[in-house]
N, C-alpha and C positions, 0 to 999 in steps of 0.2 A: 494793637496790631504790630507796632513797631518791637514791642517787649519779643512778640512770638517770632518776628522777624531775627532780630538778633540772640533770640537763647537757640535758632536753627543754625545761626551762622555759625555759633560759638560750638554746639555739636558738631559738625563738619568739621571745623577744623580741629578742634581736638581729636575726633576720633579716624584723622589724614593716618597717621602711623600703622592702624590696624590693617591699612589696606594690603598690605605687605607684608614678609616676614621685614623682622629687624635685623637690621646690621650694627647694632650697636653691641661693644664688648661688657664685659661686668667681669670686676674682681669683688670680690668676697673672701671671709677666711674669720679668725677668731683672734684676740690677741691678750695674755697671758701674764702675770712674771715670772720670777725666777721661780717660783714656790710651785705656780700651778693652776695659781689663784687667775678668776677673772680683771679684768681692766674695765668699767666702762668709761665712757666719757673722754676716750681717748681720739683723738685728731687724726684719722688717715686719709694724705690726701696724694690724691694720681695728676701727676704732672708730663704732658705731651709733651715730648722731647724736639719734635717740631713743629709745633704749633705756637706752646707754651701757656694754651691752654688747663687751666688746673680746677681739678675735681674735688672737694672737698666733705668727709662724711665722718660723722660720730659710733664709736661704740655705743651698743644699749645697755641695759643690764646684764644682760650676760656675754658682753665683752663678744660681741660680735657684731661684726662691718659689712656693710652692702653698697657695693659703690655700681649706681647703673648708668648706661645712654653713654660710654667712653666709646669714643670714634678710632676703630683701629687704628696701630702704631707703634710706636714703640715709649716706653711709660717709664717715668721713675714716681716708683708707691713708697711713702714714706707712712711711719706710726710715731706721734709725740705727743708725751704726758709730761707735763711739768713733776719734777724730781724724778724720772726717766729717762737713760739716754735714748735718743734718737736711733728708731733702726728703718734703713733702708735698702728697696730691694732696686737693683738699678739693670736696664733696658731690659725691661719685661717686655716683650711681646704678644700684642694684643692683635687676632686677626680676627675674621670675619665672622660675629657672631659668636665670638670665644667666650666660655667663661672659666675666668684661672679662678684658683683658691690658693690664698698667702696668707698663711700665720703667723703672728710676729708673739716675741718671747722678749719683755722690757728690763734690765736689770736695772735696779735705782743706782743715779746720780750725785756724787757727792753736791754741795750746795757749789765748791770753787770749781767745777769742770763740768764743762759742758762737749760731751762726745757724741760725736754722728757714728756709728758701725754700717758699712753698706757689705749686703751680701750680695753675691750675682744671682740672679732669679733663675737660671735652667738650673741649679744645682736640686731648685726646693720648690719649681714651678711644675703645679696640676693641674690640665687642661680637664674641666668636667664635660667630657663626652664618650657616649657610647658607641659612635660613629669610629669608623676603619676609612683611612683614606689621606690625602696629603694636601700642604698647602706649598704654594709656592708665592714668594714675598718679591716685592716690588723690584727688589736687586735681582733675583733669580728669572723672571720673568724676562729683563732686558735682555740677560748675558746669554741664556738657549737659546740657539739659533733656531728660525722657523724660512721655510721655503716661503709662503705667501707672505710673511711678516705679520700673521694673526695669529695672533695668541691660542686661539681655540687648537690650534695644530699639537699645542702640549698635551692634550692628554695620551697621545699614543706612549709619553714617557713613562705616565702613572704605574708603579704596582697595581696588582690586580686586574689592570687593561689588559685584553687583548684581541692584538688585530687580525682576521683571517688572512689567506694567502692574498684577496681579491684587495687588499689594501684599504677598503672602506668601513666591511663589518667587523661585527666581535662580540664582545662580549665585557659586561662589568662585573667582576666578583664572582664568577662563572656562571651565571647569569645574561641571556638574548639581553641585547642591550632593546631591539626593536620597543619602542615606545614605553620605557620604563628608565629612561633620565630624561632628567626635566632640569633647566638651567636659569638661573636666576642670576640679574644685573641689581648688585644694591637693593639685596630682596625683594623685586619684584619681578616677574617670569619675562623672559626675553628668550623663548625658544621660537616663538613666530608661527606658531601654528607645525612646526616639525619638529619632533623631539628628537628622537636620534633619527628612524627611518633608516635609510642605510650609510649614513653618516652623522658626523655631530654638527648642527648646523645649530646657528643664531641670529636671532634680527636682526641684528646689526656687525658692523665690521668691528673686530677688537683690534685697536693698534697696541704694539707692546708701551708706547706710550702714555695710552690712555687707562689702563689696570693697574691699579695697585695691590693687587694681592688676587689668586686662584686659589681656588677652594676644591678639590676633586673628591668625590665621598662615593667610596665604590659600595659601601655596604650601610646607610645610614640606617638607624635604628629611632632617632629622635622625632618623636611627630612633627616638631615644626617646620621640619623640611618639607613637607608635602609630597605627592605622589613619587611612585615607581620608587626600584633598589635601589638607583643610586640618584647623584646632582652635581651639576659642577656649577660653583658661585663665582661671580665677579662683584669685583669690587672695583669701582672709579677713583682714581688720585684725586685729591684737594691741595688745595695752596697752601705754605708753609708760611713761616715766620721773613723765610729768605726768599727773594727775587729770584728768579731761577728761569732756564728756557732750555727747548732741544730741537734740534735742526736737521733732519733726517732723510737723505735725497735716498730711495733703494731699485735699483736697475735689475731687469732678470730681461735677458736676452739669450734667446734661442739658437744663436749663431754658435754661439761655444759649446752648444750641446752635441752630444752624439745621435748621428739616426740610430734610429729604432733598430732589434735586432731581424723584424717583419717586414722592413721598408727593405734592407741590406739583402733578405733573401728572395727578392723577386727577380724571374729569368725571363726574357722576350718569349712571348708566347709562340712566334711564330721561328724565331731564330734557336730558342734554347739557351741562348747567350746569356750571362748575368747582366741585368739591367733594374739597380738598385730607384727604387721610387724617392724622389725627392721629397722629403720633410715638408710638412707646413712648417710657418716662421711665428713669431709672435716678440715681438719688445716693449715688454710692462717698464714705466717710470712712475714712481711713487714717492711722493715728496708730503714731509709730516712737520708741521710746523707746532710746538707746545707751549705755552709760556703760565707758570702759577707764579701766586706771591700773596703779602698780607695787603688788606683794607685797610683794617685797625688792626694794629698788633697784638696778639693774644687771645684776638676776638673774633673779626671775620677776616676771610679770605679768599681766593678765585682763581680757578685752573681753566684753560681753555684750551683746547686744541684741534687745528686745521690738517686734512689731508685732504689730496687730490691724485687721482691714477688715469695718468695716460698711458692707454692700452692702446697699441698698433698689431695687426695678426692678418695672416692670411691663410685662407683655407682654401683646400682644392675641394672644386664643385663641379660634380657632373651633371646636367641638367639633360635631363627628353626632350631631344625635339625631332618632331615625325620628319619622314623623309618626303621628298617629293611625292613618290608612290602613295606611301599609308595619309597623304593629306588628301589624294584623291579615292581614295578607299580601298586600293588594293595592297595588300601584305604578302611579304614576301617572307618566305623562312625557309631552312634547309633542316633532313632528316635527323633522328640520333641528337639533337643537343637541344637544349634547354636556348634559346635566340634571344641575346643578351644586346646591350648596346655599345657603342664605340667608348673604347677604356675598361672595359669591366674584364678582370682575372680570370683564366680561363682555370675553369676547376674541371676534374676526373671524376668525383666522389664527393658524395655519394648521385649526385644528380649533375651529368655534364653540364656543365656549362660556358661558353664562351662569347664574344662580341664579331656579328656576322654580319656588321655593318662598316665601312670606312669613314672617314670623318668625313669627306664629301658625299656621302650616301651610298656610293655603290656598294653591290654585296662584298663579303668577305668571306668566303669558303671556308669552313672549320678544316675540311682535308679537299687537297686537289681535284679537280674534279666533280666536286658533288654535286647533283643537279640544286637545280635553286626552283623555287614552288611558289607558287603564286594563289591568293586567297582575291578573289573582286565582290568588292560588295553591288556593281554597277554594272554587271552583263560579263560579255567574253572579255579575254585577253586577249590583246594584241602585241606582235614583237617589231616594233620597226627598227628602222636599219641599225643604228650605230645611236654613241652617248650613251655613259652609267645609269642613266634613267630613263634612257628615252623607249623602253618597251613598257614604263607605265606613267610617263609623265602628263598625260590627257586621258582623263575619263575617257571612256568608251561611251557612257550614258551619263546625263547626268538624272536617270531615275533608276531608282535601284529597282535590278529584273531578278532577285536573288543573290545564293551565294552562287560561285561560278570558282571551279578549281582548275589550274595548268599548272603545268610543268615548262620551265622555260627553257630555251637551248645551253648548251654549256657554255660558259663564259670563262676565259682566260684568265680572268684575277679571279 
């Protein structure tokens, strides 16, 4: 029992990786001499430029190298065979799920000199993918600016995006974006139950902080991407070999904004006068605290990072509430308009409409004069003397004897 116990535990955790796509990078390539000839048994090893991490792997017989499980970054890949100099290829960049292809070409070593030759790797570096689309690297991510300070906001940069007039929709690769990208954190799905929809949304908040590398793939071809045309991948930072931290206070306040150009064009309904709507307000403070570094040097390491957002906002709210009348069941409205409530936009077109109520409840005439009409759900109407409400502020009955229609005398407001 105990055996079957632990050969289950030992499948689970071995087969953890599968659950996911992989983030791990893979250089591979062939390595040669001067002739033509293969090399086996030759030493190429990939070394993390911040981590210091190193990978080390053997040619086979036919002088070909397979180096897997390399943690994005940026790489110096060396090839050495004793009586060969040394060749290497120096800050390779390794992103999300890359696989490069590096050849190396060894010319023999006299016995008294010992030469390293280092080449730059974009001159001779091959990304094997058939995938159209862009990455953006840990440096590039901080230095664009974003309104909300989430990262997701890059893709409106991307080639091949694009965004409709409405600011939300578009399209990948000319291609409805609606439900066909799918986004993945450290390969595994962080879209939340909403793929695109009518924007790009994610489970979680992305601080420019917290990514170290974006992956936007308007037109992927490779099955291991999984659904839909396109994906956009994140990748999470880890801790380097150095101590490091970042302290990030970010304010967006409303005050130094411009109203609207629909607030600017409103005129007093009753005067005609420009009488611009005041703006709601809102002042976000966002404070991001991050700090990585090594455990054990070369080995393990640990990145953490704190954000918190204080949001203050106000919003104008109009709320119903019945007037004295309609609480006793008589409704009052006037002919010709659409009987709005106090505050509401007096519209022409296509269905009048305007507020034919005062904030104290008395009527409010759309035009001078208009008789004002009265609906009782509780017998006759009665008009007594004086006060904005006092011709319906007391039932008549209180059992209802039907509907009951009047027209009430003309009133001066």
């Amino acid at each position: 029992m105990r055996r079957l116990g632990i050969g289950v535990l030992l499948s689970l955790v071995l087969s953890t990786p599968t659950f996911s796509q992989s983030t791990f990078a893979t250089i591979s390539g062939s390595v040669e001499d001067a002739t033509g000839a293969v090399l086996p048994g030759v030493t190429v090893t990939a070394t993390n430029n911040a981590t210091g991490v190193v990978t080390s792997v053997f040619t086979n017989e036919s002088g070909v190298y397979n180096a897997t499980g390399l943690l994005p970054g940026v790489y110096k890949v060396s090839a050495e065979l004793p009586g060969f100099q040394t060749r290497t290829y120096s800050d390779v960049q390794l992103g999300n799920a890359d696989r490069v292809r590096l050849n190396f070409v060894l010319t023999v070593a006299s016995l008294a000199t010992g030469v390293e030759v280092t080449i730059a790797a974009d001159t001779l570096l091959a990304t094997s993918s058939s995938s159209v689309g862009e990455v953006l690297s840990q440096q590039r991510v901080q230095d664009l600016p974003t309104v909300s300070n989430n990262v997701l906001e890059l893709y409106r940069s991307i080639p091949g995006v694009r965004i409709n007039a409405d600011g939300v929709s578009g399209s990948f690769a000319g291609l409805t974006a609606f439900g066909t990208v799918n986004m993945q954190r450290d390969g595994v799905d962080a879209s939340g139950g909403a793929r695109w929809g009518s924007n790009a949304n994610s489970a979680t908040y992305l601080s420019p902080d917290l990514i170290g590398e974006v992956r936007m793939i308007v037109a992927p071809v490779d099955a291991e991407l999984g659904r839909g045309n396109a994906q956009i991948q994140f990748l999470t930072r880890s801790g380097t070999n150095q101590l490091r931290g970042t302290g990030v206070w970010s304010v967006r306040n409303s005050a130094f904004d411009a109203n609207t150009w629909d607030n600017n064009r409103q005129v007093d309904p009753k005067t005609g006068a420009w009488k611009p709507t005041q703006p709601d307000w809102a002042n976000n403070h966002q404070f991001t605290g991050s700090v990585g570094g090594p455990i054990v040097k070369n080995k393990t390491f640990f990145y953490a990072l704190w954000d918190m957002n204080f949001n203050r906002q106000r919003a104008t709210t109009y709320a119903t509430v019945l007037t004295p009348c309609a609480r006793n069941g008589i409704f009052r409205y006037f002919d010709g308009w659409n009987n709005a409530a106090f505050g509401t936009t007096t519209t022409t077109f296509p269905n009048p409409t305007t507020a034919v109520v005062n904030l104290d409840g008395s009527p409010n005439p759309p035009t001078p004069g208009a008789p004002l009409r009265y609906v009782s759900v509780f017998g006759p109407v009665t008009f007594p003397a004086s006060g904005p409400n006092a011709d319906c502020s007391k039932a008549p009955s209180p059992v209802r004897h039907g509907i009951n229609f009047a027209e009430g005398p003309t009133r001066p407001d």
